[in-house]
gemmi code that builds the backbone of each chain (N, CA, C; Angstrom):
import gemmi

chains = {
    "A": [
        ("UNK", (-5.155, 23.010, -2.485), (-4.243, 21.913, -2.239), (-2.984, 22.437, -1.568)),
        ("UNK", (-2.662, 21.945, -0.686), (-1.793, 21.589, 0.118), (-0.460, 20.982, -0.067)),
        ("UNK", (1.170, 21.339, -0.243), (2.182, 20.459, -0.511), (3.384, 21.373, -0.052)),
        ("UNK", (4.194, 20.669, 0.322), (5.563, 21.097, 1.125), (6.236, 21.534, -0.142)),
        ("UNK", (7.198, 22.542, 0.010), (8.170, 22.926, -1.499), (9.411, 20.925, -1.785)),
        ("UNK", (9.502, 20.979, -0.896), (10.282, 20.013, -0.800), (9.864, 18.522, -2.051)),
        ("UNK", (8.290, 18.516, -1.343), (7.766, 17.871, -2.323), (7.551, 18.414, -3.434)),
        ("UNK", (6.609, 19.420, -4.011), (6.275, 20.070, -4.924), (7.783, 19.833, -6.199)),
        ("UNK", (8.841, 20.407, -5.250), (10.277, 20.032, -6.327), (10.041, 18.862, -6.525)),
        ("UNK", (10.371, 17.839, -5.803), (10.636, 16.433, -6.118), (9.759, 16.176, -7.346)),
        ("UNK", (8.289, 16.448, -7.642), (7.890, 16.446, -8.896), (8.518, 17.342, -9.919)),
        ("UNK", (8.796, 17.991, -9.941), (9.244, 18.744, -11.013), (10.731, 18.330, -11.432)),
        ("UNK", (11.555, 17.981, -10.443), (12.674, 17.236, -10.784), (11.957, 16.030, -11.920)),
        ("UNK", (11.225, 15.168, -11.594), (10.526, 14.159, -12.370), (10.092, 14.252, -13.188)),
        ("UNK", (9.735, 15.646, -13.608), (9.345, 16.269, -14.931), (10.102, 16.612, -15.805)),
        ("UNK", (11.148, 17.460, -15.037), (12.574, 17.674, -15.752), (13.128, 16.264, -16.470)),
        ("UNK", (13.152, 15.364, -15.644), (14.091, 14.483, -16.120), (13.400, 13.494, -17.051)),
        ("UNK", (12.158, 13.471, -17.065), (11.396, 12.307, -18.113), (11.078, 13.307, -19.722)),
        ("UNK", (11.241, 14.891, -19.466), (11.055, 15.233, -20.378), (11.905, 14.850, -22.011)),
        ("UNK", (11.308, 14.674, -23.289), (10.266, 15.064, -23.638), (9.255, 14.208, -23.567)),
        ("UNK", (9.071, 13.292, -22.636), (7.992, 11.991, -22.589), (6.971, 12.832, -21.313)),
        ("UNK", (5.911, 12.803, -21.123), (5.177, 12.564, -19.999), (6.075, 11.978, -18.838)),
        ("UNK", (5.120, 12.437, -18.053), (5.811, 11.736, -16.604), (4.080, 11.783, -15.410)),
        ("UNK", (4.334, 10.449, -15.132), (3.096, 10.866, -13.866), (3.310, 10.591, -12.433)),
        ("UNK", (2.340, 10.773, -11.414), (2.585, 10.249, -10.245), (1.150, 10.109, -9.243)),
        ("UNK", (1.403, 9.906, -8.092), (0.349, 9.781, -7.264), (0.421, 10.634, -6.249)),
        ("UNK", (-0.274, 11.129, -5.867), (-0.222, 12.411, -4.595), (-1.120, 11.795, -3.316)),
        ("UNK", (-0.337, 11.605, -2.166), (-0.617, 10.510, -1.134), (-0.948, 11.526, 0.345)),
        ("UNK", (-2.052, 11.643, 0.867), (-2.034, 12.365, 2.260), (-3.318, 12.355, 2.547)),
        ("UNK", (-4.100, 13.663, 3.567), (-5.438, 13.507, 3.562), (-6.179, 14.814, 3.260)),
        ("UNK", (-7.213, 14.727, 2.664), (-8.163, 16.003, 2.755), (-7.797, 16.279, 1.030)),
        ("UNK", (-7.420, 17.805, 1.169), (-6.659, 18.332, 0.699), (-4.898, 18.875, 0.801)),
        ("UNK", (-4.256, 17.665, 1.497), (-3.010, 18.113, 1.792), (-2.628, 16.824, 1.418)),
        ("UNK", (-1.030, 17.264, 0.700), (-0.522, 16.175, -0.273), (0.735, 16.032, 0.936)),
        ("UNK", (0.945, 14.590, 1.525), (1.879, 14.434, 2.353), (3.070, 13.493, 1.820)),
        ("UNK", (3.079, 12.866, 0.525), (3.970, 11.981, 0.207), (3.644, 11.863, -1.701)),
        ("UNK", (4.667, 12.001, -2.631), (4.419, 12.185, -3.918), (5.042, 10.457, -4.177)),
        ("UNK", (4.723, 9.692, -4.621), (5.263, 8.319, -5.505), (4.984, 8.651, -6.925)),
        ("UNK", (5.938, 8.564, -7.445), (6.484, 8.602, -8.832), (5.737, 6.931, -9.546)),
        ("UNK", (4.998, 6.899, -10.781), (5.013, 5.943, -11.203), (4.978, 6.089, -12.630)),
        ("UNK", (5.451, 4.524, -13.198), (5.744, 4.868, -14.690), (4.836, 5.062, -15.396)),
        ("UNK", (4.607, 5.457, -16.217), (3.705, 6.112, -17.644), (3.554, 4.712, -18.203)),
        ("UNK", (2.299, 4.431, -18.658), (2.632, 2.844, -19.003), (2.216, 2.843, -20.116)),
        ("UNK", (2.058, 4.567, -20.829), (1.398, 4.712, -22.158), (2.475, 3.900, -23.227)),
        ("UNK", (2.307, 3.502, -24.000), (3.376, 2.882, -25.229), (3.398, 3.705, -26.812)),
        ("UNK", (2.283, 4.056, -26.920), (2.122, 4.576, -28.266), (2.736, 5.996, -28.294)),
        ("UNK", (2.094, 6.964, -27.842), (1.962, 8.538, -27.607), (2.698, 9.066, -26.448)),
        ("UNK", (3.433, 8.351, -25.436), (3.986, 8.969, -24.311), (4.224, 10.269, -24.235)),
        ("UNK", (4.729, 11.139, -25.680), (4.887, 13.011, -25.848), (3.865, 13.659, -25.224)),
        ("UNK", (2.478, 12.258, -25.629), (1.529, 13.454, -25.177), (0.189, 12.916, -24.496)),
        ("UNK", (0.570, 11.399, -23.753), (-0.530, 11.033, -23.554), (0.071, 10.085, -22.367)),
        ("UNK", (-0.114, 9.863, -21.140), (-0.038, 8.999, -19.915), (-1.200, 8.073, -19.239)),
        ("UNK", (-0.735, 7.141, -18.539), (-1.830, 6.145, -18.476), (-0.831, 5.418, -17.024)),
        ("UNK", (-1.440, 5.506, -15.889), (-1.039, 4.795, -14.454), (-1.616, 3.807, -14.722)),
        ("UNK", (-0.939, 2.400, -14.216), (-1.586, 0.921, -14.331), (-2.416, 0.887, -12.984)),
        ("UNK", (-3.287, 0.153, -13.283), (-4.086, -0.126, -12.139), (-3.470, -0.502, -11.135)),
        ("UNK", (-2.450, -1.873, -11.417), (-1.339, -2.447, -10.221), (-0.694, -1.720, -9.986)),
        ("UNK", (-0.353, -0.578, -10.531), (0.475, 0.645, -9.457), (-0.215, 1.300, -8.860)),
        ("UNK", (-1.100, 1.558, -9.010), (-2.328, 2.099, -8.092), (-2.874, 1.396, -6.687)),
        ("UNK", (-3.051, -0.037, -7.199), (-3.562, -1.009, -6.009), (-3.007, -1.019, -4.866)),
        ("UNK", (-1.125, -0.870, -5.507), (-0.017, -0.926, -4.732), (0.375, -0.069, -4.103)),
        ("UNK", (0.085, 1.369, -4.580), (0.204, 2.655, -3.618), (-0.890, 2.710, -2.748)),
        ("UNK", (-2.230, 1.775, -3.283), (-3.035, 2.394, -2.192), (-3.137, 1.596, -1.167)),
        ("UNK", (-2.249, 0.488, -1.445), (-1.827, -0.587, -0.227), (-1.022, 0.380, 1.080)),
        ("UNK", (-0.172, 0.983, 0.329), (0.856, 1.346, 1.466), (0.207, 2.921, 1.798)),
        ("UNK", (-1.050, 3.600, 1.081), (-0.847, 4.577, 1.800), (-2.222, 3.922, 3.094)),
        ("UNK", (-2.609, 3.121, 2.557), (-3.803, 2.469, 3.722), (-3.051, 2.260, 5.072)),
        ("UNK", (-2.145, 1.369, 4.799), (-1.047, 0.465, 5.867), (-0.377, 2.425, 6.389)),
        ("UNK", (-0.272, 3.297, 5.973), (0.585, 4.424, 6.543), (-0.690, 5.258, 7.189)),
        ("UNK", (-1.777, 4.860, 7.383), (-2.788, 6.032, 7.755), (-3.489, 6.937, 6.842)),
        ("UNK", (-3.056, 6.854, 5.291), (-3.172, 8.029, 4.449), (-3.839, 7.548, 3.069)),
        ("UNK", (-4.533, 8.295, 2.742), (-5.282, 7.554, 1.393), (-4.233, 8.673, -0.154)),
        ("UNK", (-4.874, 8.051, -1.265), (-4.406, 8.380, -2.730), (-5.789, 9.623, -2.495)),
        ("UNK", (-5.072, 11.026, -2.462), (-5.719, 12.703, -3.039), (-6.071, 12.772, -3.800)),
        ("UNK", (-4.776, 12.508, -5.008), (-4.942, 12.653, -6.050), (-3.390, 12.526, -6.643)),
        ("UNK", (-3.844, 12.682, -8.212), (-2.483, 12.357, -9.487), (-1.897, 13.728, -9.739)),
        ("UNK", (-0.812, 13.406, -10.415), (-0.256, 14.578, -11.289), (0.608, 14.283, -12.773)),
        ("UNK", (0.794, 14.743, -13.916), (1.399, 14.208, -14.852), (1.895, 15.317, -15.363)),
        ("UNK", (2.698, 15.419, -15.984), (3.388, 16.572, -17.078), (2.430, 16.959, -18.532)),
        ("UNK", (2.785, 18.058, -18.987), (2.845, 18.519, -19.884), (3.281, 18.834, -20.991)),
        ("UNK", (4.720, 17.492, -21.462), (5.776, 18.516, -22.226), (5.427, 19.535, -23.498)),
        ("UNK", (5.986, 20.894, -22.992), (5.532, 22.039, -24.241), (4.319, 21.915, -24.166)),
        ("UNK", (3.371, 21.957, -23.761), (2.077, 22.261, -23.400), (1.386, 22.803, -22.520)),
        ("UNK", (0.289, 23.572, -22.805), (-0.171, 24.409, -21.086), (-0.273, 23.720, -19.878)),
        ("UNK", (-0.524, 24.185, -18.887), (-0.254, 23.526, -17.516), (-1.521, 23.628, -16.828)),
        ("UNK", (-2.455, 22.988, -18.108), (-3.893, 22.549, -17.722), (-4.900, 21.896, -18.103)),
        ("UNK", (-5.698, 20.957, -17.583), (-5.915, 19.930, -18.148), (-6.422, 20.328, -19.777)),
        ("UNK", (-6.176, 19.226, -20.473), (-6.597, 18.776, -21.981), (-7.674, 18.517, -22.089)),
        ("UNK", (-8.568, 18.220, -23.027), (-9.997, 17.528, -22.925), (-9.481, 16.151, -23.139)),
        ("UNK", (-8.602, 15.847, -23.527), (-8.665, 14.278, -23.002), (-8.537, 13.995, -21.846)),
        ("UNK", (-7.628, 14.973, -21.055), (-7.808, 14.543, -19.126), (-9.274, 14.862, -19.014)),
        ("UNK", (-9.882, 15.879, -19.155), (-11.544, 16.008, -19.014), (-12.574, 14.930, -19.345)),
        ("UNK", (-12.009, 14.281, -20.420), (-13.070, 13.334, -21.148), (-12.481, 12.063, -20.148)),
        ("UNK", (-11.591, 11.639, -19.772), (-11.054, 10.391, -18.847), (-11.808, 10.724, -17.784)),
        ("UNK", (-11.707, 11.968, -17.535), (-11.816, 12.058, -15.968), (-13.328, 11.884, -16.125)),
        ("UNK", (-14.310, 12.361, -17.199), (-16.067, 12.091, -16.757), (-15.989, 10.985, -16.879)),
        ("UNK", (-15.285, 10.127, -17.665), (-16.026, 8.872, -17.888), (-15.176, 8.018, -16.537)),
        ("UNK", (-14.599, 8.472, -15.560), (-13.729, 7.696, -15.183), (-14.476, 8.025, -13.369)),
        ("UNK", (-13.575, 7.706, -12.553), (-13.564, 8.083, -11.068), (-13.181, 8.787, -10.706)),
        ("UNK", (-13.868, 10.393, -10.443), (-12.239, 11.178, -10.138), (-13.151, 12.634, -9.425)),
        ("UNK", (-14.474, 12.500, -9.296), (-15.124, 12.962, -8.648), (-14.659, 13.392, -7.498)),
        ("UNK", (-14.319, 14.969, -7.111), (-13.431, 15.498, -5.623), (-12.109, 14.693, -6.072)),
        ("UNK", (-10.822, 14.691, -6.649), (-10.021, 14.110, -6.816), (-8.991, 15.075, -7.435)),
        ("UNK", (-7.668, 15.200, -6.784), (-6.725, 16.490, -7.460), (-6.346, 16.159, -8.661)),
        ("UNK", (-5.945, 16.502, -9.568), (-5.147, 16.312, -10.573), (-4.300, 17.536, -10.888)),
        ("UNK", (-2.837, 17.443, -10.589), (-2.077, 18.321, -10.420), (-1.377, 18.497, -12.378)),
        ("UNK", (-1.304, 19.338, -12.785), (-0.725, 19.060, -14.211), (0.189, 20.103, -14.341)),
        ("UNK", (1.193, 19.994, -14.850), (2.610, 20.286, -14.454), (3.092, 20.654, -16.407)),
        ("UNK", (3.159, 21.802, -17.055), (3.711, 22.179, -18.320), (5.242, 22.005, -17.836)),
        ("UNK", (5.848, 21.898, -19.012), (7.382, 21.776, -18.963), (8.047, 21.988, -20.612)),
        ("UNK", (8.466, 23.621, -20.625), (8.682, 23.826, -22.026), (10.402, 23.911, -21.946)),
        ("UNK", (10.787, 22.891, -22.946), (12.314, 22.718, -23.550), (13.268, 22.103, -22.399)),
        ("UNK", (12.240, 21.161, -21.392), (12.919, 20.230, -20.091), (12.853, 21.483, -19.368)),
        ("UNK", (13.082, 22.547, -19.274), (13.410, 23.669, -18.308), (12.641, 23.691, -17.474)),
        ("UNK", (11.552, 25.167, -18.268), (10.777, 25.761, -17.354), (9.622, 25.056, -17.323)),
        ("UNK", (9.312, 25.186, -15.988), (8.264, 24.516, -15.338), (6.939, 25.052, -14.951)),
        ("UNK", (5.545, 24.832, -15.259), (4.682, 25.428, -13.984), (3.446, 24.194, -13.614)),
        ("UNK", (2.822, 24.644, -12.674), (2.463, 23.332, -11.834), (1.221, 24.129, -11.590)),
        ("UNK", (-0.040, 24.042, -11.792), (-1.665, 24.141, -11.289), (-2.320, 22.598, -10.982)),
        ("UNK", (-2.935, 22.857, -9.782), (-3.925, 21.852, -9.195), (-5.415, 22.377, -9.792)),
        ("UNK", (-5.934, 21.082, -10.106), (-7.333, 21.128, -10.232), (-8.162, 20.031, -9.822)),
        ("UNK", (-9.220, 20.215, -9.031), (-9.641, 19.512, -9.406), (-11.172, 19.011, -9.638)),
        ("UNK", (-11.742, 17.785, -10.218), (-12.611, 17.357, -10.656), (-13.756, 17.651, -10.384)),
        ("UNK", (-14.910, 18.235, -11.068), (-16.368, 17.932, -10.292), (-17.510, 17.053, -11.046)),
        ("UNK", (-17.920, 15.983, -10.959), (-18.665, 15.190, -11.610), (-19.813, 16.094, -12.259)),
        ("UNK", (-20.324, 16.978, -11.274), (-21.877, 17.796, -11.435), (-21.519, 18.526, -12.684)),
        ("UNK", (-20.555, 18.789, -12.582), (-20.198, 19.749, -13.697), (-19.465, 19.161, -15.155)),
        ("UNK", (-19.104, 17.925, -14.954), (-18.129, 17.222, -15.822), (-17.009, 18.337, -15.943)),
        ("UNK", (-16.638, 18.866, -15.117), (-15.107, 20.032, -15.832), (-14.514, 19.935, -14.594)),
        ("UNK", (-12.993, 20.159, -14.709), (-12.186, 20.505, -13.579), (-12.332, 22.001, -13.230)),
        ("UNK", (-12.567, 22.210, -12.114), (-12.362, 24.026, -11.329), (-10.915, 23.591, -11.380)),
        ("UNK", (-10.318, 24.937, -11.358), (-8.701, 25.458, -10.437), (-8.751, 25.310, -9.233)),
        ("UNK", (-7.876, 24.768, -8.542), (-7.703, 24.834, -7.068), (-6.172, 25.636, -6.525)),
        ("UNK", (-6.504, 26.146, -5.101), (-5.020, 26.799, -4.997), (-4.239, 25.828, -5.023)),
        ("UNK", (-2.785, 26.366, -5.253), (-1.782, 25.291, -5.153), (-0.474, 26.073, -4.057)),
        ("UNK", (-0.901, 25.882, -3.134), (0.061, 26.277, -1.686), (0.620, 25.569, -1.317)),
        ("UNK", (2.185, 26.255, -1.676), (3.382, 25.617, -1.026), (3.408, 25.884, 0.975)),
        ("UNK", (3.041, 24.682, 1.423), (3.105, 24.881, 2.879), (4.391, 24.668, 3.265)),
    ],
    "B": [
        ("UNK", (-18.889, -15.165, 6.379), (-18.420, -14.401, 6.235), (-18.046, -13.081, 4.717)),
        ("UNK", (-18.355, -12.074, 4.786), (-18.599, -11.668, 3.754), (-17.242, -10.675, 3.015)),
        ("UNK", (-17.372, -10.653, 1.761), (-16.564, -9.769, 0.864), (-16.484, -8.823, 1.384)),
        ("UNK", (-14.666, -7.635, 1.608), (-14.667, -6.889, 2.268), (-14.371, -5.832, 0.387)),
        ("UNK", (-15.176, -4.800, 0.570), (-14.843, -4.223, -0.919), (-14.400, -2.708, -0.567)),
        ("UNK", (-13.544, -2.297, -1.249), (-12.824, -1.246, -0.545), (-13.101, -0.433, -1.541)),
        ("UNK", (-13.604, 0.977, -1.063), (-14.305, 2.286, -1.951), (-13.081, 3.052, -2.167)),
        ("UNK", (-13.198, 3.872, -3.396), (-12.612, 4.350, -3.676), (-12.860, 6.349, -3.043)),
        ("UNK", (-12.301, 7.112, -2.887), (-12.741, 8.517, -2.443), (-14.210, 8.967, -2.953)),
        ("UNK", (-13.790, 8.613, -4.544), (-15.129, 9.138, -5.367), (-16.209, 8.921, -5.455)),
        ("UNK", (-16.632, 7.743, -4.753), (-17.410, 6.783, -4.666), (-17.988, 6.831, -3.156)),
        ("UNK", (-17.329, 7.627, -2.179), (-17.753, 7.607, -1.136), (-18.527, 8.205, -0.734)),
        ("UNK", (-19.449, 8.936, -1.375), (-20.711, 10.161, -1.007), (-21.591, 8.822, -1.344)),
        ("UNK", (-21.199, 7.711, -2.182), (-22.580, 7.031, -2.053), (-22.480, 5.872, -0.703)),
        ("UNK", (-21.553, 5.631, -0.179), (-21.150, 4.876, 0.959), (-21.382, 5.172, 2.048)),
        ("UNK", (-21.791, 6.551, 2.166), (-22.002, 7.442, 3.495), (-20.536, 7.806, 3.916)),
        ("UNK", (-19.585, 7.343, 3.307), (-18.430, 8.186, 3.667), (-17.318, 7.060, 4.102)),
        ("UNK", (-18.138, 5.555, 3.728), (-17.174, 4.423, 4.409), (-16.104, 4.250, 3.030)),
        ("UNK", (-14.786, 3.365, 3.703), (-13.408, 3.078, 2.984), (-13.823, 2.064, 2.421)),
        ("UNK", (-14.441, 1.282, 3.458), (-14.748, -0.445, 3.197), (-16.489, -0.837, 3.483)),
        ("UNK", (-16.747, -1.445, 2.934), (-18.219, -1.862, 2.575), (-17.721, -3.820, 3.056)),
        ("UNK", (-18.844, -4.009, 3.645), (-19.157, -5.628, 3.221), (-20.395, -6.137, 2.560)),
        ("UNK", (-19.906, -6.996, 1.689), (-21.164, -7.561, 0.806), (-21.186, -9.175, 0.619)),
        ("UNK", (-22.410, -9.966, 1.315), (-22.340, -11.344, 0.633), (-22.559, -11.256, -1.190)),
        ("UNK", (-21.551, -12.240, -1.570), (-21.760, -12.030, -3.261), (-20.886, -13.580, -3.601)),
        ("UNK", (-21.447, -13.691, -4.259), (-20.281, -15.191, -5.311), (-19.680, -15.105, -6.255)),
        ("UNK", (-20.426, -13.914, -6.780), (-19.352, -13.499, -8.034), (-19.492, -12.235, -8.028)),
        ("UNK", (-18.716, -11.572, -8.860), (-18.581, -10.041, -9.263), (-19.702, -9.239, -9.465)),
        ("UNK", (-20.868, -9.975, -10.448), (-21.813, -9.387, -10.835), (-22.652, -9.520, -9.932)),
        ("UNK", (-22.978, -10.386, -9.132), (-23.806, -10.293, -7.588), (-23.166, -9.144, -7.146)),
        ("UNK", (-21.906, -9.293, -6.545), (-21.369, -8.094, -5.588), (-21.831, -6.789, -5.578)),
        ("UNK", (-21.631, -6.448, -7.563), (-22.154, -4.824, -7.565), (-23.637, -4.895, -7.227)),
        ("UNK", (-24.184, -5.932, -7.609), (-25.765, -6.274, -7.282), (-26.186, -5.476, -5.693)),
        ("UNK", (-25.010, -6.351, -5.364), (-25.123, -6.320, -3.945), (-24.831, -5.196, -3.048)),
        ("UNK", (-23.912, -4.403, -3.651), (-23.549, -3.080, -3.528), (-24.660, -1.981, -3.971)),
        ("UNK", (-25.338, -1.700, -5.140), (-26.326, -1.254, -5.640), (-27.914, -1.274, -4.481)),
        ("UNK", (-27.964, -2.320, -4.420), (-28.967, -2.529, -3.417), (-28.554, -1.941, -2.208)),
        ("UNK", (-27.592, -1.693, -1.213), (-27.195, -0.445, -0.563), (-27.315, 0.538, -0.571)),
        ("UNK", (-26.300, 0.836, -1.658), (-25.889, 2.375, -1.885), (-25.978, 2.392, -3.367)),
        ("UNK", (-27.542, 3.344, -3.174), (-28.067, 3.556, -4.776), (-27.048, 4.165, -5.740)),
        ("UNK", (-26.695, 4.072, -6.493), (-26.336, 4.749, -7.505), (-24.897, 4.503, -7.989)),
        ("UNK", (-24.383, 2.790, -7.277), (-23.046, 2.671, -7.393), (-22.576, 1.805, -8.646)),
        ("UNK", (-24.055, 1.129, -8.768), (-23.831, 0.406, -9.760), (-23.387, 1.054, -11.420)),
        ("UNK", (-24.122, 2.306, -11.351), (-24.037, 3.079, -13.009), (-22.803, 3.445, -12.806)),
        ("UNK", (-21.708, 3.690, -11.569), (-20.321, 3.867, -11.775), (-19.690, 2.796, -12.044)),
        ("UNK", (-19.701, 1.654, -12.211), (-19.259, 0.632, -12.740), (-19.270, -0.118, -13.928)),
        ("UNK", (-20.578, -0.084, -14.019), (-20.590, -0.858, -15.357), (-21.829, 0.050, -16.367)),
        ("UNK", (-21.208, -0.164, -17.769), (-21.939, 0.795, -18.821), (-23.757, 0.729, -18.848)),
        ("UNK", (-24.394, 1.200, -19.880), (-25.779, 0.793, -19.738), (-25.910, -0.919, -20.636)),
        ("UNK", (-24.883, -1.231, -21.136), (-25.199, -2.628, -22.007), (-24.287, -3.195, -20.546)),
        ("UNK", (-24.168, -3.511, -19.527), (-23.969, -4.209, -18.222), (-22.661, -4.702, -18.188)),
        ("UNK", (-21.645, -4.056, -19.174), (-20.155, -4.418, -19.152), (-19.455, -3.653, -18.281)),
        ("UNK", (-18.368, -3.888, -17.289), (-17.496, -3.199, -16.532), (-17.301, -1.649, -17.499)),
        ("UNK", (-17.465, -0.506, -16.672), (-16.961, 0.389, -17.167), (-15.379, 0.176, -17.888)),
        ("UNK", (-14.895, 1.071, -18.689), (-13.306, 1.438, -19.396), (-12.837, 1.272, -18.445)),
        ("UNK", (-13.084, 3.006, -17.574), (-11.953, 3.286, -16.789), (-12.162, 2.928, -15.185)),
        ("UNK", (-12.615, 2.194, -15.064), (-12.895, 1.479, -13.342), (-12.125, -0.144, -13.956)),
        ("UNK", (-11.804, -0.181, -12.365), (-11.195, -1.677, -12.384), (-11.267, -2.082, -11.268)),
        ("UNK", (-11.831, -3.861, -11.207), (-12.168, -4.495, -10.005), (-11.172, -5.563, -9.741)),
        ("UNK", (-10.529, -5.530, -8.615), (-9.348, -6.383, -8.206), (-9.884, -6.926, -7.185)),
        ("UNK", (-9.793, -8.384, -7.073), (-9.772, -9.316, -6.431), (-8.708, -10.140, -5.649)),
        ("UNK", (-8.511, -9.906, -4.231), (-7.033, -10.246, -4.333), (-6.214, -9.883, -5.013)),
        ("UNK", (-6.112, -8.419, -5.191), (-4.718, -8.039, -6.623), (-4.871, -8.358, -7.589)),
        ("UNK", (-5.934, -9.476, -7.959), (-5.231, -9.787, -9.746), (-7.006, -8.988, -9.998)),
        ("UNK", (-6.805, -8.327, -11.075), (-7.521, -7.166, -12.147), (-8.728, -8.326, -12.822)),
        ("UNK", (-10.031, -8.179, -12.194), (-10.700, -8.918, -13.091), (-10.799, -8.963, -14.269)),
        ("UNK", (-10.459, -8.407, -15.108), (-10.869, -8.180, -16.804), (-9.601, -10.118, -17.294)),
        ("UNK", (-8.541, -9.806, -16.536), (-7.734, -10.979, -16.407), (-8.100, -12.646, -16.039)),
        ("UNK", (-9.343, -12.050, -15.154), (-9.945, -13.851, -14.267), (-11.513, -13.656, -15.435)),
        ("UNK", (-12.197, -13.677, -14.956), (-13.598, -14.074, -15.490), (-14.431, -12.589, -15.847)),
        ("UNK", (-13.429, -11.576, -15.462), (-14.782, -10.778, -15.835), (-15.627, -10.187, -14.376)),
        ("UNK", (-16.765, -10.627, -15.018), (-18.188, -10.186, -13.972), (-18.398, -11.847, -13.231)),
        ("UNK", (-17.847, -12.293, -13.933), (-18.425, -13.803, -13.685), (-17.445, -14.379, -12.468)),
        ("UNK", (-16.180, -13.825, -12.639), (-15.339, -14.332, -11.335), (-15.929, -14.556, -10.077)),
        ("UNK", (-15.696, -15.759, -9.275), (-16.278, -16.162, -8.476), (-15.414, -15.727, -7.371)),
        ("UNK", (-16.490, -15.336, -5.907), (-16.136, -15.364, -4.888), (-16.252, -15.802, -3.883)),
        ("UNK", (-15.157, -16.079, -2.737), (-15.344, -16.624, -1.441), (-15.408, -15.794, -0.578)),
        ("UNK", (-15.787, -16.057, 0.753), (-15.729, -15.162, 1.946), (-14.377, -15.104, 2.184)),
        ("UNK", (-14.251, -13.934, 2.718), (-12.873, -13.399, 3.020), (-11.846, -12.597, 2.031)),
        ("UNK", (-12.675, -12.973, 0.916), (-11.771, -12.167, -0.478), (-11.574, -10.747, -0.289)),
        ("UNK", (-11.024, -9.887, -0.346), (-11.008, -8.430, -0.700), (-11.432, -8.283, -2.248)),
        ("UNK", (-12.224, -7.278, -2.286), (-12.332, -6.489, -3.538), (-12.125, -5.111, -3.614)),
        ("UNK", (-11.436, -4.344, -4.678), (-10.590, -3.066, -4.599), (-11.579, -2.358, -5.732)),
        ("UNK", (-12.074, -1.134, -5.998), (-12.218, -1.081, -6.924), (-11.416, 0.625, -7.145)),
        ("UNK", (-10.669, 0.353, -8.252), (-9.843, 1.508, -8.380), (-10.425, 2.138, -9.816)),
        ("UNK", (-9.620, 3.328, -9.685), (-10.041, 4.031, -10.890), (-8.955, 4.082, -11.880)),
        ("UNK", (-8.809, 3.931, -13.508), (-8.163, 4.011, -14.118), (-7.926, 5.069, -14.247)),
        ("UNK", (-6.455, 6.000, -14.788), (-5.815, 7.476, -14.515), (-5.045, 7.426, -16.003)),
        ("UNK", (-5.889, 7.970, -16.681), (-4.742, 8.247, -18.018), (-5.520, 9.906, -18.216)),
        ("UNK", (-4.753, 10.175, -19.477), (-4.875, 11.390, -20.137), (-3.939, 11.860, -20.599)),
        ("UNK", (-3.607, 13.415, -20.981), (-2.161, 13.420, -21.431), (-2.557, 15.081, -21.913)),
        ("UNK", (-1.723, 15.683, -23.005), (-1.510, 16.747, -23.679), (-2.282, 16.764, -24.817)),
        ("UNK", (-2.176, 16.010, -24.994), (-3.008, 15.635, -26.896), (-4.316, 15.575, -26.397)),
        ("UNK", (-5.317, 16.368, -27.408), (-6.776, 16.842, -27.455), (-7.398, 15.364, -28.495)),
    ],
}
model = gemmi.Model(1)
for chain_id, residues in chains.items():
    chain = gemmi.Chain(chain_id)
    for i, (resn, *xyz) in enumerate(residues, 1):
        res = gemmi.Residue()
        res.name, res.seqid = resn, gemmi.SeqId(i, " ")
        for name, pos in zip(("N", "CA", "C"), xyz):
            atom = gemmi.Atom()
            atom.name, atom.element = name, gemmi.Element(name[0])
            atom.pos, atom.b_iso = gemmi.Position(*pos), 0.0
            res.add_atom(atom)
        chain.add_residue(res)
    model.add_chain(chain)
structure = gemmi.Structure()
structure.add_model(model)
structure.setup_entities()
């Protein structure tokens, strides 16, 4: 995966600042190259510390405008707070039962709001597990 | 004139690689019908083996989220868009 530092911060600012709640977003460009990050709210209610959930209508709606811009939805990314900076088996278990087949999921640890780290992975149906993918700051 | 239904990435190895599909359908549950009969294998991404919409998939009609209108049963006209997106949760907690 593919992402400008410019962007890459702009998430992590978003991480910083929603911490100790989750934080998620959408990763907007083509292929494997992330050309535009939209921030959307966590619409989890119960567990937000440790559990996130994108609404469908924020989804519909990003994938309105990245259609209308030339560019489709890559893939997501969400935080970690105080937790490793790789998927959970509940992102694993969403992701088999879900759509996400070739699809990034960037997951982002964030221990005490501070420090930050950020791994891309993503999905393979055949396998039900996420591989690691690089994560290059272009 | 027929339903324009818009694929999602993941979904596109069964599409041959298309964004958008057209399908005559009247309702929802025709559509995937109708989709299935295409492109084998699209239907088991949608809906469970007891024939209910999957959890984490969601079919929008004009924007509004079927689980909200009728279901499978929501009826359609020509010219409607249908979206089908994927639901995105997960979190830290095992």
């Amino acid at each position: 995966m593919r992402i400008s530092r410019l962007l890459a911060e702009r998430i992590l600012e978003q991480v910083r600042a929603g911490y100790p709640l989750e934080v998620c977003g959408v990763l907007v460009g083509e292929d494997r190259t992330v050309r535009e990050v939209v921030p959307v709210d966590n619409r989890e209610t119960e567990s937000p510390r440790v559990r996130y959930q994108i609404a469908p209508e924020d989804l519909i709606r990003v994938q309105r405008e990245a259609r209308e811009a030339g560019r489709e939805i890559v893939g997501y990314y969400h935080s970690h707070p105080d937790h490793p900076a790789r998927p959970s088996e509940t992102d694993r278990r969403v992701a088999a039962e879900g759509l996400s087949d070739g699809v990034i999921h960037v997951v982002v640890g964030v221990a005490e709001g501070v420090r930050t780290e950020a791994t891309a992975w993503v999905f393979h149906d055949r396998d039900q597990a996420f591989a690691e993918e690089p994560f290059d700051i272009i | 004139m027929a339903i324009k239904v818009q694929i999602p990435s993941p979904l596109r190895s069964l599409t041959g690689g298309a964004q958008e599909v057209q399908v005559d359908a009247a309702d929802v549950s025709a559509l995937i019908d109708g989709l299935e009969s295409r492109h084998h294998g699209l239907k088991e991404k949608l809906v469970d083996p007891d024939g209910n919409l999957r959890s984490y998939v969601r079919i929008f009609v004009n924007d509004e989220d079927v689980r909200f209108l009728d279901d499978k049963k929501t009826a359609l006209k020509p010219g409607d868009t249908v979206a089908i997106v994927p639901a995105i949760a997960g979190g830290a907690a095992s």
